[in-house]
C-alpha atoms as a printed R data frame, in Angstrom:
    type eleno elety resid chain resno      x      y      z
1   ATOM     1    CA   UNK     A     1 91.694 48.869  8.732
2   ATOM     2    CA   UNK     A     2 91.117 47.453  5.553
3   ATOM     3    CA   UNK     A     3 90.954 43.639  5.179
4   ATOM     4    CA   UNK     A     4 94.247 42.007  3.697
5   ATOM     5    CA   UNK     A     5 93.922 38.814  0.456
6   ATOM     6    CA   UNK     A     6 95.795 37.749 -1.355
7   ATOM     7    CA   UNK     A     7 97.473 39.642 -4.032
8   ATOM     8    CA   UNK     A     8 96.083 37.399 -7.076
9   ATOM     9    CA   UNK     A     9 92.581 36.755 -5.875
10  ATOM    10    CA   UNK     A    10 90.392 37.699 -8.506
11  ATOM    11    CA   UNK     A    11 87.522 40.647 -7.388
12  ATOM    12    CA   UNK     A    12 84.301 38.995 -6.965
13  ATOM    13    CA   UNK     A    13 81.004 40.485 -8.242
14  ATOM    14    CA   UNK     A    14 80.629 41.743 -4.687
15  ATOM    15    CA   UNK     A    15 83.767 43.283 -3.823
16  ATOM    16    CA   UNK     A    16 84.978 44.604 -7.246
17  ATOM    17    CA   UNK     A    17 85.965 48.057 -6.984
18  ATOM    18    CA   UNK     A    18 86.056 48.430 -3.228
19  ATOM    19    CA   UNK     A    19 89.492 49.639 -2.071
20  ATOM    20    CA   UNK     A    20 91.323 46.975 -0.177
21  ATOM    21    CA   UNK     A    21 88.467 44.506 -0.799
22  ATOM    22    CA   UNK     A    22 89.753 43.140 -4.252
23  ATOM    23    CA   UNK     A    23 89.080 39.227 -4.474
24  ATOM    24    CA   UNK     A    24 87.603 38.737 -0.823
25  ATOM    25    CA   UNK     A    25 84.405 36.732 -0.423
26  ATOM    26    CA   UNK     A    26 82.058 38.139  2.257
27  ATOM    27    CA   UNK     A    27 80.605 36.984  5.189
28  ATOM    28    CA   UNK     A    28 77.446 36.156  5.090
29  ATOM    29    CA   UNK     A    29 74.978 36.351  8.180
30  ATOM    30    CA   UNK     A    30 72.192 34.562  8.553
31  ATOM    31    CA   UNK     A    31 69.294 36.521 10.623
32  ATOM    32    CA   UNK     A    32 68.055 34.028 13.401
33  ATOM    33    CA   UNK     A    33 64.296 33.490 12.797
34  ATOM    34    CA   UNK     A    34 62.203 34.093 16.346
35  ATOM    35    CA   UNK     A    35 59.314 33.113 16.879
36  ATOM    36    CA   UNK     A    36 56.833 35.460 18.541
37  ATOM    37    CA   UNK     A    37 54.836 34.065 21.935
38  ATOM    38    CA   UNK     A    38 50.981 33.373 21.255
39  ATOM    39    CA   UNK     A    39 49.232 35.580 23.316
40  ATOM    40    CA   UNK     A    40 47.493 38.799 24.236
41  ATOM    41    CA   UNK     A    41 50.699 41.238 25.194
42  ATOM    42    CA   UNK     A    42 52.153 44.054 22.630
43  ATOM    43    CA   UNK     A    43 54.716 41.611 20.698
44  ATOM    44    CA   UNK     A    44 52.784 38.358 21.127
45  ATOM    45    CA   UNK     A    45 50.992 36.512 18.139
46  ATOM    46    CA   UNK     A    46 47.093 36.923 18.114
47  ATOM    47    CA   UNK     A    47 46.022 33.218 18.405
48  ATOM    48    CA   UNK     A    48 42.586 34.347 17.090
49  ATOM    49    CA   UNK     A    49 40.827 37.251 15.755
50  ATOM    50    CA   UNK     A    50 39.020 39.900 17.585
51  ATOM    51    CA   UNK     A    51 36.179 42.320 16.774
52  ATOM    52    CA   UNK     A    52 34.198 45.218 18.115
53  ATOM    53    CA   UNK     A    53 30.606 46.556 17.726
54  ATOM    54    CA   UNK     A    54 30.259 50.641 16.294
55  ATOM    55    CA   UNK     A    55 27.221 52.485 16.425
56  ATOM    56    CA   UNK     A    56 26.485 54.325 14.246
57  ATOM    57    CA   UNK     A    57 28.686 56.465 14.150
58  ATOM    58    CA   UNK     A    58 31.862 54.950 14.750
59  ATOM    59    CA   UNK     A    59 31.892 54.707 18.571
60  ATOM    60    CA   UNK     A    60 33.171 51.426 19.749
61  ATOM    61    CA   UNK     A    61 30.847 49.206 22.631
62  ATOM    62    CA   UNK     A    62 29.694 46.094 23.375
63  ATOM    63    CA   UNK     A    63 31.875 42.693 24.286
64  ATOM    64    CA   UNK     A    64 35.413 41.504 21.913
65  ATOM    65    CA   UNK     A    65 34.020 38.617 20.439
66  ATOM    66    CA   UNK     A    66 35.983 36.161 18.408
67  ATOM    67    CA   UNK     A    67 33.269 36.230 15.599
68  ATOM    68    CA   UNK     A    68 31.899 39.174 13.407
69  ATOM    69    CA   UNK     A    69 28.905 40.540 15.057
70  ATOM    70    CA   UNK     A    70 26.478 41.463 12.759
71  ATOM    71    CA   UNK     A    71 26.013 44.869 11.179
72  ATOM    72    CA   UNK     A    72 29.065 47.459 11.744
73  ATOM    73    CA   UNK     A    73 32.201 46.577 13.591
74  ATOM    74    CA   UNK     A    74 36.191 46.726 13.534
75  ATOM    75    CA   UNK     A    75 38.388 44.064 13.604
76  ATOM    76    CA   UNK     A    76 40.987 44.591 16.565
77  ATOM    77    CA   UNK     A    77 43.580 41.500 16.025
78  ATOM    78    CA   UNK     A    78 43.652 38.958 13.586
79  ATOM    79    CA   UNK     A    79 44.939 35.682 14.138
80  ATOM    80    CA   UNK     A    80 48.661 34.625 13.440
81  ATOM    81    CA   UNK     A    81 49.496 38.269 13.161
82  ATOM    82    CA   UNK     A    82 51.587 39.976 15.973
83  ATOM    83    CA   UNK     A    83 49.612 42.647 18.411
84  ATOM    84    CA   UNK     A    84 50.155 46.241 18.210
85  ATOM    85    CA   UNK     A    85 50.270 48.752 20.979
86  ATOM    86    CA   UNK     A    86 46.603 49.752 19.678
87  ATOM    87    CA   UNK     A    87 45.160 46.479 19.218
88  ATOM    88    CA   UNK     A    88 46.160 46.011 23.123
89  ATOM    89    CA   UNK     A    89 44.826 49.593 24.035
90  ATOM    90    CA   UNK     A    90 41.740 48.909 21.915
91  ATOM    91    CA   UNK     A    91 41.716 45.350 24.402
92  ATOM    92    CA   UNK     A    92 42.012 46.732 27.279
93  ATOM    93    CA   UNK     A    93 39.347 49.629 26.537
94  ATOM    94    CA   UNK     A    94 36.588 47.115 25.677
95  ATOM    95    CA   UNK     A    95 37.821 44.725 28.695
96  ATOM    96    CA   UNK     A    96 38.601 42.155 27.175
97  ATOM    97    CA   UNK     A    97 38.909 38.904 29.202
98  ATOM    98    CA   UNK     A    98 40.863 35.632 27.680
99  ATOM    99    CA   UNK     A    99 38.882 32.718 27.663
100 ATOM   100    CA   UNK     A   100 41.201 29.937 29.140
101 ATOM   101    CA   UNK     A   101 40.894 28.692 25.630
102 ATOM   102    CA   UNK     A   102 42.787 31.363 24.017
């Protein structure tokens, strides 16, 4: 059902040339803003950043440490950005353990 104004409202920038629409003013809907838990879980917010040693060839082992070990490695989460179904996988593979810290 189309929405009923006034017969002299002028057509708005929006509505101009919708049928039945002539002269309304939308609504406007404000998204809510969430935020995201800190934490460790698929949907949480990385409170810091995690990384993994390779060999050399690409192989993941070794602890998740919170720093860059030296030579090659891949960053798994990076802090203030929310984790991913593979960042947790990647977590879980290298068993990673919270400090009571984080």
């Amino acid at each position: 059902m189309a929405a009923k104004t006034p017969a002299d409202a002028p057509p708005t920038p929006v509505t101009d040339g919708i049928v039945g629409m002539a002269g309304a003013v939308p609504s406007t809907v404000r998204p809510q803003q969430y935020t995201s838990r800190v934490g460790w879980e698929v949907g949480d917010v990385a409170p810091a950043d995690t990384y993994q040693r390779l060999d050399t060839v690409g192989v993941p082992y070794g602890d998740i440490t919170h720093t860059h070990p030296s030579g090659h490695a891949q960053q798994i989460t990076t802090a203030g950005c929310v984790i991913t179904a593979w960042a947790r996988e990647a977590l879980t593979d290298g068993e990673f353990e919270p400090a009571v810290e984080d």
